[in-house]
C-alpha positions as CSV (number, residue, x, y, z in Angstrom):
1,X,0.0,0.0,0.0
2,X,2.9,2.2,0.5
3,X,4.1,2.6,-3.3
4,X,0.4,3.6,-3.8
5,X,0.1,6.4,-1.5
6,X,3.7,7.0,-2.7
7,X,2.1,7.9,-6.2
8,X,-1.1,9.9,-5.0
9,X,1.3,11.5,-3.1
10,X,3.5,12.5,-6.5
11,X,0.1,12.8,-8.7
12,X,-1.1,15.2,-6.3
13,X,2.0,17.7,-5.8
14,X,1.7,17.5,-9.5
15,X,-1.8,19.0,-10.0
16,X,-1.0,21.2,-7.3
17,X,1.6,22.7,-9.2
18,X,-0.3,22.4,-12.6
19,X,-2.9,24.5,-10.8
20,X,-0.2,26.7,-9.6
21,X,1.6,27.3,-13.0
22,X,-0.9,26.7,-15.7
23,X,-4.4,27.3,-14.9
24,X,-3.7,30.3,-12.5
25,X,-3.6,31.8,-16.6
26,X,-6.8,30.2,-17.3
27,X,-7.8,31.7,-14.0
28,X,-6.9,35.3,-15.0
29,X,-7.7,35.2,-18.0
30,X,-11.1,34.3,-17.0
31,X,-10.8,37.2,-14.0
32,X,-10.1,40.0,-16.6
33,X,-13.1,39.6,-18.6
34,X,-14.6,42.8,-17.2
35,X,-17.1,45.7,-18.6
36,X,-15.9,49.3,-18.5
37,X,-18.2,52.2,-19.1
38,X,-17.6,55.8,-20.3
39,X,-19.6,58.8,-21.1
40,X,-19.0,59.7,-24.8
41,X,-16.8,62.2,-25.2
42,X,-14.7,61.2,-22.9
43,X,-11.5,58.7,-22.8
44,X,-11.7,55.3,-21.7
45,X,-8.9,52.7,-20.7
46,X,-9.3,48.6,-21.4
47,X,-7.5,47.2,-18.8
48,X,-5.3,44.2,-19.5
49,X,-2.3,43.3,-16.7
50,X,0.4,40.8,-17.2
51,X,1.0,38.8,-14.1
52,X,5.3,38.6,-13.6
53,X,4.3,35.2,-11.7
54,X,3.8,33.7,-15.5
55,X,7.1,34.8,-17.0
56,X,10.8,33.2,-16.0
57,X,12.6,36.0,-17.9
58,X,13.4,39.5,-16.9
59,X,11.0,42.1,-17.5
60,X,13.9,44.1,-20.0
61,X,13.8,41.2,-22.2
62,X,9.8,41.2,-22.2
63,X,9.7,44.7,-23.8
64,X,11.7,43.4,-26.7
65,X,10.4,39.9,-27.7
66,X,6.4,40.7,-26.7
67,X,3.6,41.7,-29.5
68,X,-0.2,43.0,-28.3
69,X,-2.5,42.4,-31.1
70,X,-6.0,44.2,-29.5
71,X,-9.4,43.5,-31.7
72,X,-13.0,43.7,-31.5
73,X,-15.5,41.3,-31.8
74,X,-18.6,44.6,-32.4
75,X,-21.7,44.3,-30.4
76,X,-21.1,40.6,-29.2
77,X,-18.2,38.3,-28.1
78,X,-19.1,35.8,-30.8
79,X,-18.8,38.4,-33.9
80,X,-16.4,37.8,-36.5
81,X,-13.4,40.1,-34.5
82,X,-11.1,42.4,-36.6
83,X,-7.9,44.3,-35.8
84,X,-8.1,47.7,-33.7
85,X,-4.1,47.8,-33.0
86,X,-1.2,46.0,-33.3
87,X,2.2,46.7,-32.0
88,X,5.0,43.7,-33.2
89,X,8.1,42.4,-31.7
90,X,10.0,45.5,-33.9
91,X,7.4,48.3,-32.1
92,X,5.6,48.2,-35.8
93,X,2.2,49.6,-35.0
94,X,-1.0,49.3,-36.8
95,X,-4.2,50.2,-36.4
96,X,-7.7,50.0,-38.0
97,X,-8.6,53.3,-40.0
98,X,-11.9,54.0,-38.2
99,X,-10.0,54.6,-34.8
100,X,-6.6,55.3,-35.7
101,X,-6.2,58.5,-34.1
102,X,-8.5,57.5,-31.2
103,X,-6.5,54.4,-29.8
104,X,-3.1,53.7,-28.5
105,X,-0.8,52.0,-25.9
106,X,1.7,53.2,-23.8
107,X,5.5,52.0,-24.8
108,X,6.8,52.8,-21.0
109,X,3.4,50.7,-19.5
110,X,4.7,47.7,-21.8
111,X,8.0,47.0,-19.7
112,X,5.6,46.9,-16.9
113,X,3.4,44.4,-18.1
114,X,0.3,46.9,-18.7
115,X,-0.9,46.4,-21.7
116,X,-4.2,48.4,-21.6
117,X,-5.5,49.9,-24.8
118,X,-6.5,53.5,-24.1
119,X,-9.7,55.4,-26.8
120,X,-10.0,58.8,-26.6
121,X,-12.3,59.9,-27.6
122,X,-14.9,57.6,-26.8
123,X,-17.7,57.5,-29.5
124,X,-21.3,55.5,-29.0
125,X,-20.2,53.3,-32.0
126,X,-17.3,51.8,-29.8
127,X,-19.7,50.2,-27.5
128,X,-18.9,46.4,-27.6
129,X,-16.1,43.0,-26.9
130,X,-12.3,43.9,-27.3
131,X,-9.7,40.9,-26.9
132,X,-6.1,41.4,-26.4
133,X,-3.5,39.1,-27.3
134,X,-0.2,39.1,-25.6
135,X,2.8,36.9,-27.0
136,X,5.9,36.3,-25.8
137,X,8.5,34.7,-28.1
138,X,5.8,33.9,-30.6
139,X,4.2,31.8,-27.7
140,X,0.9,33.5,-26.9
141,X,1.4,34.2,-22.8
142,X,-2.2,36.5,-21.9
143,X,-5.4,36.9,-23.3
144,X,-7.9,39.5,-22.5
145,X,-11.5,40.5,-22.3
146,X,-13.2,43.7,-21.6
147,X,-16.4,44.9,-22.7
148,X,-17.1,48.2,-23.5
149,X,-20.0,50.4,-22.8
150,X,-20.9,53.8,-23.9
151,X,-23.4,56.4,-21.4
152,X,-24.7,59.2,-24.1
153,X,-25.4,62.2,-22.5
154,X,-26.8,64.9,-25.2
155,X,-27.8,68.2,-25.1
156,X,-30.2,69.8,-27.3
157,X,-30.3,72.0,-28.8
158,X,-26.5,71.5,-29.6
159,X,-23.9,74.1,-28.7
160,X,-23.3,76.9,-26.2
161,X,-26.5,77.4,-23.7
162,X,-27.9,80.5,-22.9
163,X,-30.0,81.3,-20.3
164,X,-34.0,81.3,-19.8
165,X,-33.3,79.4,-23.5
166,X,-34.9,76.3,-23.1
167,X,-32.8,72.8,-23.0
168,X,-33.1,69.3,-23.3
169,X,-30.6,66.8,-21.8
170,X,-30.8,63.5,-22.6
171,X,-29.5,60.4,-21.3
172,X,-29.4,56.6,-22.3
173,X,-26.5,54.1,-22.7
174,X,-25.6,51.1,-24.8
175,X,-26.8,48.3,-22.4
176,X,-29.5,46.0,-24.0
177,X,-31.5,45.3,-21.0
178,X,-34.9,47.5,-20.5
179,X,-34.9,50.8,-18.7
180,X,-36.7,50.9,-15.6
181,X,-36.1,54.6,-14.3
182,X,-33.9,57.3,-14.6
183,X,-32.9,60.1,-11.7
184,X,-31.0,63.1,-12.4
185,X,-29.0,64.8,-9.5
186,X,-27.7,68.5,-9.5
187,X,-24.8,69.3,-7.4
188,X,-25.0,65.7,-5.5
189,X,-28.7,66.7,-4.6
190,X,-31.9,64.7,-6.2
191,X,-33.6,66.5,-9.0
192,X,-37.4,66.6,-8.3
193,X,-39.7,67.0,-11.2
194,X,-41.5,70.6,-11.1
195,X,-43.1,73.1,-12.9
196,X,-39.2,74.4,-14.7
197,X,-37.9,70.9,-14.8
198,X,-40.0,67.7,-16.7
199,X,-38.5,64.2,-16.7
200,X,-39.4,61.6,-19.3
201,X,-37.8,58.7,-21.0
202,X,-34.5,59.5,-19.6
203,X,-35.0,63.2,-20.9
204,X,-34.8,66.4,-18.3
205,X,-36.5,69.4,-19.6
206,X,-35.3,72.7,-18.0
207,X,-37.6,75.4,-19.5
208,X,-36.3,78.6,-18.0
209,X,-32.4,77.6,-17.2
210,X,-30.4,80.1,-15.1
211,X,-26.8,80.8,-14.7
212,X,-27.6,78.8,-11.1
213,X,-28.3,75.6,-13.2
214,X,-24.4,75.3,-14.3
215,X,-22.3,73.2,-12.9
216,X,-22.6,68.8,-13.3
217,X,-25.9,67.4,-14.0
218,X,-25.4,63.4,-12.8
219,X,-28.1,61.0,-14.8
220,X,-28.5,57.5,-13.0
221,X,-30.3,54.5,-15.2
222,X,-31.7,51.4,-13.5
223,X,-32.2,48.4,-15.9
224,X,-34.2,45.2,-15.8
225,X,-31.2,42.9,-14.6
226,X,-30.5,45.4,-12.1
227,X,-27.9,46.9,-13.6
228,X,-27.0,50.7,-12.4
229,X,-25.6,52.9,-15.5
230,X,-24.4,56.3,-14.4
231,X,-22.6,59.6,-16.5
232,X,-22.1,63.2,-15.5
233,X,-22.7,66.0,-17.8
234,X,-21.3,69.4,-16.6
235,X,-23.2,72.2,-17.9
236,X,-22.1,75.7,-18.8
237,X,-24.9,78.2,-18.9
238,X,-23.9,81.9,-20.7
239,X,-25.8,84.5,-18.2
240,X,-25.4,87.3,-16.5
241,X,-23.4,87.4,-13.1
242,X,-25.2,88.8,-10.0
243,X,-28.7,89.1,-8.9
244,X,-31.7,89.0,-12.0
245,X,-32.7,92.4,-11.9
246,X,-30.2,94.5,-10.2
247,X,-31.1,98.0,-8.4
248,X,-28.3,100.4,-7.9
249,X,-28.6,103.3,-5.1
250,X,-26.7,106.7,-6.0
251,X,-27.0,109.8,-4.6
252,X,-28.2,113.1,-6.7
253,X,-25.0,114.6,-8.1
254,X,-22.5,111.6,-7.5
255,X,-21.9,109.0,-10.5
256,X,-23.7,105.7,-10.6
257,X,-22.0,102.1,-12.8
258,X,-24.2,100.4,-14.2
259,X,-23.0,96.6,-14.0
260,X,-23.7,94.0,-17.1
261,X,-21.3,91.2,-16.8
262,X,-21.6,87.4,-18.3
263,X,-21.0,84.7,-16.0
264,X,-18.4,83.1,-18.5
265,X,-15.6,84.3,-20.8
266,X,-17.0,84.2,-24.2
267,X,-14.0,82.7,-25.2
268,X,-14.5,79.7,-22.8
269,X,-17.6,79.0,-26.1
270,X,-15.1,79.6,-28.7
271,X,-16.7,83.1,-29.7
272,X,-14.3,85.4,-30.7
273,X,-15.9,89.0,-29.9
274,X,-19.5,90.2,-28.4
275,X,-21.4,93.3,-28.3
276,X,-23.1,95.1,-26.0
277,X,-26.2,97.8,-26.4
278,X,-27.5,99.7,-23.6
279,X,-30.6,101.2,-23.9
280,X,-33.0,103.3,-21.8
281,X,-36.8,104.9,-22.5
282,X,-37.4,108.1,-21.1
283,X,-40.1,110.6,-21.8
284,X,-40.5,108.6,-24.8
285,X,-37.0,109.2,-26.2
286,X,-35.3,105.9,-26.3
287,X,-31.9,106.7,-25.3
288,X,-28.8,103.9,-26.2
289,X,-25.1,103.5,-25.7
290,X,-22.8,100.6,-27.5
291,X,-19.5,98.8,-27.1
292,X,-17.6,96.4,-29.1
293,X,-15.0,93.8,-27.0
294,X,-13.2,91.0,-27.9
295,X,-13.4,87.4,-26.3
296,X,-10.8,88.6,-23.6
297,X,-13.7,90.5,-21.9
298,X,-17.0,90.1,-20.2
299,X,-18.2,93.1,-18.3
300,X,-19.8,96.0,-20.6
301,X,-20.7,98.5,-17.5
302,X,-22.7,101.8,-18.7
303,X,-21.1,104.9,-16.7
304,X,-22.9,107.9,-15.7
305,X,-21.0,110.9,-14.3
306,X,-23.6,112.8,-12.5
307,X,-27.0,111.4,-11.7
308,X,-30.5,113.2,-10.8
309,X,-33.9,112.2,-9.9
310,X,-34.6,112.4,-13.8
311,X,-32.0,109.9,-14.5
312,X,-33.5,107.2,-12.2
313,X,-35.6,104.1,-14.0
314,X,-34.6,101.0,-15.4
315,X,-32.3,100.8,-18.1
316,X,-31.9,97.6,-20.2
317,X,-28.3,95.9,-21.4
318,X,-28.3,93.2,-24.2
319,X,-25.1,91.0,-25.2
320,X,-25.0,89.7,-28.6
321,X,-23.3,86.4,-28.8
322,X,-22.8,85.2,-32.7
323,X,-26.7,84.5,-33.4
324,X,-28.4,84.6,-30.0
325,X,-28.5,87.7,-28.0
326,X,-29.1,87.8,-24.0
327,X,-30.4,90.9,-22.0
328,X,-30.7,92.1,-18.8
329,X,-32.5,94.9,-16.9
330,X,-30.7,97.0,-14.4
331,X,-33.0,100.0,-12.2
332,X,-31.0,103.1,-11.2
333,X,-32.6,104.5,-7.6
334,X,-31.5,107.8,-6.9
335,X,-31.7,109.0,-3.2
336,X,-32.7,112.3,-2.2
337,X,-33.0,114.8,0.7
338,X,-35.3,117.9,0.2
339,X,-35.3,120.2,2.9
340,X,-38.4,122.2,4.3
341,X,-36.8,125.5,4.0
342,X,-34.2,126.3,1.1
343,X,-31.5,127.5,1.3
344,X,-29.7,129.0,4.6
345,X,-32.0,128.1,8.0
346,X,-32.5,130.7,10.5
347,X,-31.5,130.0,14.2
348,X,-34.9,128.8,16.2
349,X,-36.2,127.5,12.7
350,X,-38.5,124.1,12.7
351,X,-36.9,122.3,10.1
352,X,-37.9,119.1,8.3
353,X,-35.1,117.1,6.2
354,X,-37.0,114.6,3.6
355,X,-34.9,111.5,2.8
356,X,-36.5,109.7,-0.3
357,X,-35.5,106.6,-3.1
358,X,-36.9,106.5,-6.4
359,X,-38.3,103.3,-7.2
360,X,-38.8,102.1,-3.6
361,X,-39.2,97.7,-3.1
362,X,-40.9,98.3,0.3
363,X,-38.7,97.2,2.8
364,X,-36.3,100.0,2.7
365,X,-35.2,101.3,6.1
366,X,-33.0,105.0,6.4
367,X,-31.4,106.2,9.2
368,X,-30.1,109.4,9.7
369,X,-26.4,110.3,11.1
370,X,-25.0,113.7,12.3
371,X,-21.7,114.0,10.4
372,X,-19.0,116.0,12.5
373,X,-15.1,116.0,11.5
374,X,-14.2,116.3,15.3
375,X,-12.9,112.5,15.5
376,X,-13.9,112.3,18.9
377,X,-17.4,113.4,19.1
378,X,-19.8,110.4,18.4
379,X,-23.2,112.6,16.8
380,X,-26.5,111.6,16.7
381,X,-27.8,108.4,14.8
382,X,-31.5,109.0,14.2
383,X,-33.9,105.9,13.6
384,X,-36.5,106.1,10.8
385,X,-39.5,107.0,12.7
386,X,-38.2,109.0,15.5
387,X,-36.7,112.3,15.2
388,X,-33.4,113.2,17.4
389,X,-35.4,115.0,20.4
390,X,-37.5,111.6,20.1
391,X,-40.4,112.7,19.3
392,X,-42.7,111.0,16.8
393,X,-42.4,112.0,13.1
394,X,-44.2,110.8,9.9
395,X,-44.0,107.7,8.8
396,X,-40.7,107.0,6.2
397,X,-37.5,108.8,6.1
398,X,-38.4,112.2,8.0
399,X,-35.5,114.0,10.4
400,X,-37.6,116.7,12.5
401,X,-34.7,119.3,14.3
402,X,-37.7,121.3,16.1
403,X,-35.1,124.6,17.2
404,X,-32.2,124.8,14.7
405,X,-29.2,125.6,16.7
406,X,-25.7,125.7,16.3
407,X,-24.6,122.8,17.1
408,X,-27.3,121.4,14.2
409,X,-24.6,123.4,11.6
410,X,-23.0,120.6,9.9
411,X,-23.7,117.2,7.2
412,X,-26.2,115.6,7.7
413,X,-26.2,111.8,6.0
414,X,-29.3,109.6,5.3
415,X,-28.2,106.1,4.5
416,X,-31.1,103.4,2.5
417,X,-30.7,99.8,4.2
418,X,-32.2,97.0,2.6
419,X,-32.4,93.2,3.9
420,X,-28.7,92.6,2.3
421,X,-27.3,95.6,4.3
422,X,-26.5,98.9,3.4
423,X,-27.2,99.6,-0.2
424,X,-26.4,104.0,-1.0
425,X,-26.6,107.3,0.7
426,X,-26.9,110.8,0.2
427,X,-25.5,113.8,2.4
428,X,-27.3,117.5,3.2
429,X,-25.3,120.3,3.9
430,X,-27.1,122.4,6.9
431,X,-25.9,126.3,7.0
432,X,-27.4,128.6,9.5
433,X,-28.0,132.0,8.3
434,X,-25.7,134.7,9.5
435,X,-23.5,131.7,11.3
436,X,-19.9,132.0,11.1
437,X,-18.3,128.4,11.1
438,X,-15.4,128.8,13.2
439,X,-17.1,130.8,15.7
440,X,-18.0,129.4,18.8
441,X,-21.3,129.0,19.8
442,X,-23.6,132.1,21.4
443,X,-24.1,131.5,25.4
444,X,-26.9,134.5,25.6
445,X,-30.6,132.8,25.5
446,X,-33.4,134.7,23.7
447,X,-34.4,136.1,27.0
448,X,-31.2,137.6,28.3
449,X,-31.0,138.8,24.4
450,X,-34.4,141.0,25.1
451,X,-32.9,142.5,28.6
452,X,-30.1,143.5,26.8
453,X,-31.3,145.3,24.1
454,X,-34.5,147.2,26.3
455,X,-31.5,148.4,28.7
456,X,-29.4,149.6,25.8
457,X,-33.0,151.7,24.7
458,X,-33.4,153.2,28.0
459,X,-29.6,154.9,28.3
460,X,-30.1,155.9,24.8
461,X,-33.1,157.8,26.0
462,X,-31.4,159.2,29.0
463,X,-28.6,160.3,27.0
464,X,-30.7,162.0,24.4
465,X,-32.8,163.8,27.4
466,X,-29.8,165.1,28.9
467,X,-28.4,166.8,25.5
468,X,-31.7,168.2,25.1
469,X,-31.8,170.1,28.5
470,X,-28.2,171.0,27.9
471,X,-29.1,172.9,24.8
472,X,-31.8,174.5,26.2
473,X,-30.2,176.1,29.4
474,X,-27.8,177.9,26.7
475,X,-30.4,179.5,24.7
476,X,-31.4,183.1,24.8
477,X,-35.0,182.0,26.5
478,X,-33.1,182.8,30.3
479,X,-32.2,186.9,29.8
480,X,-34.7,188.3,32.5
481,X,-32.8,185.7,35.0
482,X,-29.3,187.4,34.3
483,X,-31.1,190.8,35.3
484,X,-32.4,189.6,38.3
485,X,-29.5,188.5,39.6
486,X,-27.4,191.6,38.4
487,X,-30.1,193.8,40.6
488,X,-29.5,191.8,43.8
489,X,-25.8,191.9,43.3
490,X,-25.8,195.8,44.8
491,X,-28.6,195.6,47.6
492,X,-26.8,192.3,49.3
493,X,-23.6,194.7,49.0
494,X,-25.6,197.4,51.0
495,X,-27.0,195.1,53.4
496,X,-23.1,194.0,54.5
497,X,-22.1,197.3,54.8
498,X,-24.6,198.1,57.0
499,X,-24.3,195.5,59.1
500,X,-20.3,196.4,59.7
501,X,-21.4,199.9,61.1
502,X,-23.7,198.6,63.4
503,X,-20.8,196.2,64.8
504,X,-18.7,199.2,64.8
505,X,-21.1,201.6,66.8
506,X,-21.9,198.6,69.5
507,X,-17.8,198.4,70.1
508,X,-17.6,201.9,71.0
C-alpha cells in the first residue's frame, strides 16, 4: 500500500503545481473579462495586466520579444473580430482606420506588463467585446477580455446654452436590457420634477435655465437585470453674473456704474468678440449707448458721471453672442433729501429734512447720522420713525430738528438699508443763516438777548434827554434871570455894609 500512497502523493503535488503554473492563466484570464463604461466624449482605458508570476525572464527582455495584437468582436463576443491595434516584436504599430487616431498603448506601460489599450475619444459606436493578445516569443502568454460600454449624454439643442433658452438633456447608454427609471442629480442633490424641470424617458426638460443651473448634471439609469448605469454632464450656462434684476442706489450729483457682466468668458464658447447695447426709454425718447470687446472681456458696465432724480428708472443691457443675444435689466434709484426751508435756516427754525428713493421695493429702512469732523465726538444716529429730540415724526425717512441751533450746523447723511445691508446714501449740507463756522457757539438765550437790548434803549433815552436840557439852558429864552441876579448883586452889597457899622457903633 505504501508505493500507492507514494504515487497519490506524486500525482497530487503535480496537480497542485499544474494549478499553480498553468491554470492560475486560465484563472486570470477568465478574471479579466470585465465591462468598462464611459460617457462619450470622454477617454476610456481597457484594462489588461500581465502577471510577472507567469514569466521566468526579466522584464527588460519582455519589452523586446512581446507583441499585443488588440481587436473587436462589435456588439457581441461571438462576432467575426477584426484588428483595432497591433504593436509587433520591432514596435511596428498598426491600427484599423476607423480609430486610428483614437486608440493607442503606452510604450513605458509595456516594460511593466500593462498592456491596456487607451480610446480617446470615446464614441457611442465603440460600445462592444475587445480581446487582447499578448505573446511572448511567438508563444501566446495572456489573453484578455473587456467589454465596452458607452453612457450618451446629449444636449439639445447642440452648442453653447444661454440662459432662460430652453434645453433638453438626454441620457441613455448602450446596455440592452430594458430601462426601468432614470434620476437626475444637480450638485449631489436629487432633481425633483417641477413646474421648470420635466423628466421623461430619460429626458430632463429645464424650460427657464439660469446661470444657477451650471455646474454637473449626474443621470442615473436602472435596468431590468438590475444593472445601475451612471454619467455626468457638466453644464455651462452663458448668463449674467449677480442678482436677475439688479437695483443700484446713488446719490443726486454723484456718478452711478451700471453693472452687465456674463457669468463666462466668451471665449470659454469659442466666440471670438461680443457686443453690447445699452438702452433706456425716457419721456418717450429711447436713449442707447454701445461697445464692441473681444473674447478677452466680459463686463460692458454703462457709466454715468452725475446722476439726478430724472436719470432714475430702469435701463436695459443686451449682449450679442454670434446668433443669439441675451439681456438684462438694471434699475437706477437715486436718493434724495429735500429740505423744508431752502437755502440758509435761521437760528430757532423748525426744520424738516425729507430723505427719499426713487423706485422704492418696500422694505427700505433710512437712518439718519449727524456728520462732525471732530474724530472724537460720536453725533446723533437718528432711527426712521423718530426724530433726534425723540419725538414721533411721519411715517418713512423724516428728520424733525424742532429749534435749529448751532450745534445742528453741519452734514447731515441719510443712508437706505435693505435686507442685504446697506445699499447707498446721500449727504445735506445744513448752514445757518448769518453763522460763522469757526465761531463758537452764542451762550446768551433769547431772553437775556431782550434785557439787553431794552437796557441799551433806556440809556439811549437818557442820553438824548440830557443833550436836550443842555441845549436849552444855553439858549437866549433865560435873559430876564441874568437881570435879576445883576439887581441883587448891589442891595446884598448894602445890606453887608450896613451891618459892619452897626458892629462898629456897638464896640464903641
Amino acid at each position: 500500500m505504501r508505493p500507492v500512497s507514494v504515487l497519490l502523493f506524486l500525482a497530487f503535488t503535480l496537480l497542485v503545481f499544474s494549478a499553480g503554473n498553468i491554470l492560475p492563466g486560465e484563472a486570470e484570464e477568465e478574471k479579466r473579462e470585465q465591462k468598462v463604461w464611459a460617457r462619450e466624449g470622454s477617454s476610456a482605458v481597457l484594462p489588461c495586466y500581465l502577471s510577472p508570476k507567469k514569466l521566468k525572464n526579466s522584464w527588460k527582455q519582455l519589452s523586446d520579444k512581446t507583441s499585443v495584437l488588440w481587436k473587436r468582436h462589435g456588439g457581441s463576443a461571438h462576432q467575426e473580430p477584426y484588428m483595432v491595434l497591433e504593436v509587433e516584436y520591432t514596435g511596428l504599430r498598426k491600427m484599423a482606420l476607423p480609430m486610428r487616431p483614437r486608440v493607442s498603448v503606452q510604450d513605458p506601460a509595456l516594460r511593466n506588463g500593462n498592456f491596456s489599450l487607451r480610446i480617446d475619444p470615446v464614441r457611442s459606436e465603440d460600445a462592444g467585446w475587445y480581446e487582447a493578445q499578448v505573446a511572448y516569443n511567438n508563444k501566446e502568454v495572456q489573453n484578455c477580455h473587456v467589454e465596452l460600454g458607452v453612457v450618451t449624454v446629449t444636449l439639445s439643442p447642440p452648442g453653447f446654452v444661454v440662459e432662460n433658452e430652453p434645453l433638453l438633456l438626454s441620457c441613455n447608454s448602450s446596455h440592452r436590457a430594458s430601462l426601468v427609471e432614470t434620476c437626475w442629480f444637480h450638485n449631489g442633490q436629487l432633481v425633483p420634477t417641477s413646474g421648470t424641470l420635466c423628466s421623461f424617458h430619460g429626458a430632463l426638460s429645464i424650460l427657464r435655465p439660469a446661470v444657477s443651473d451650471s455646474g454637473p448634471w449626474h443621470c442615473q439609469l436602472r435596468y431590468s437585470d438590475n444593472e445601475i448605469i451612471s454619467a455626468t454632464h457638466n453644464l455651462q450656462i452663458l448668463g449674467f453674473d449677480g442678482p436677475i434684476n439688479p437695483i443700484v442706489y446713488a446719490a443726486a450729483g454723484s456718478a452711478a456704474d451700471l453693472p452687465c457682466t456674463l457669468s463666462y468668458l466668451p471665449s470659454a464658447f469659442g466666440i471670438n468678440g461680443v457686443k453690447a447695447h445699452w438702452s433706456r426709454l425716457a419721456g418717450g425718447h429711447l436713449e442707447a449707448w454701445s461697445f464692441s470687446k473681444n473674447q478677452s472681456s466680459r463686463s460692458f458696465p454703462l457709466h454715468l458721471p452725475v446722476v439726478g432724480s430724472g436719470d432714475a428708472g430702469q435701463y436695459r443691457c443686451a449682449v450679442s453672442v454670434d446668433s443669439k443675444t441675451i439681456s438684462r435689466d438694471v434699475t437706477l434709484a437715486v436718493v434724495t433729501v429735500t429740505p423744508s426751508i431752502q437755502g440758509a435756516v435761521s437760528e430757532g427754525s423748525r426744520l424738516l429734512l425729507i430723505c427719499s428713493v426713487t423706485h422704492p421695493r418696500g422694505h427700505e429702512r433710512f437712518q439718519w447720522k449727524h456728520l462732525n469732523s471732530s474724530p472724537t465726538s460720536n453725533n446723533l444716529a437718528v432711527a426712521t420713525s423718530h426724530n433726534r429730540e425723540g419725538h414721533r415724526s411721519p411715517p418713512g425717512a423724516t428728520l424733525e430738528i424742532p429749534r435749529v441751533s448751532q450745534k445742528d450746523m453741519g452734514t447731515w447723511e441719510c443712508s437706505v438699508h435693505g435686507p442685504e445691508g446697506r445699499l447707498g446714501a446721500v449727504e445735506y449740507e445744513l448752514q445757518i443763516m448769518g453763522a460763522q463756522v469757526s465761531s463758537p457757539p452764542t451762550i446768551f438765550s433769547g431772553q437775556v438777548t431782550f434785557a439787553l437790548t431794552l437796557t441799551l434803549f433806556l440809556l439811549l433815552t437818557v442820553c438824548i434827554l440830557a443833550l436836550a436840557l443842555q441845549r436849552r439852558a444855553q439858549s437866549p429864552a433865560f435873559p430876564a434871570l441874568e437881570g435879576i441876579v445883576a439887581v441883587n448883586m448891589p442891595r446884598k452889597k448894602e445890606m453887608e455894609e450896613t451891618q459892619e457899622e452897626q458892629i462898629q457903633q456897638t464896640e464903641c
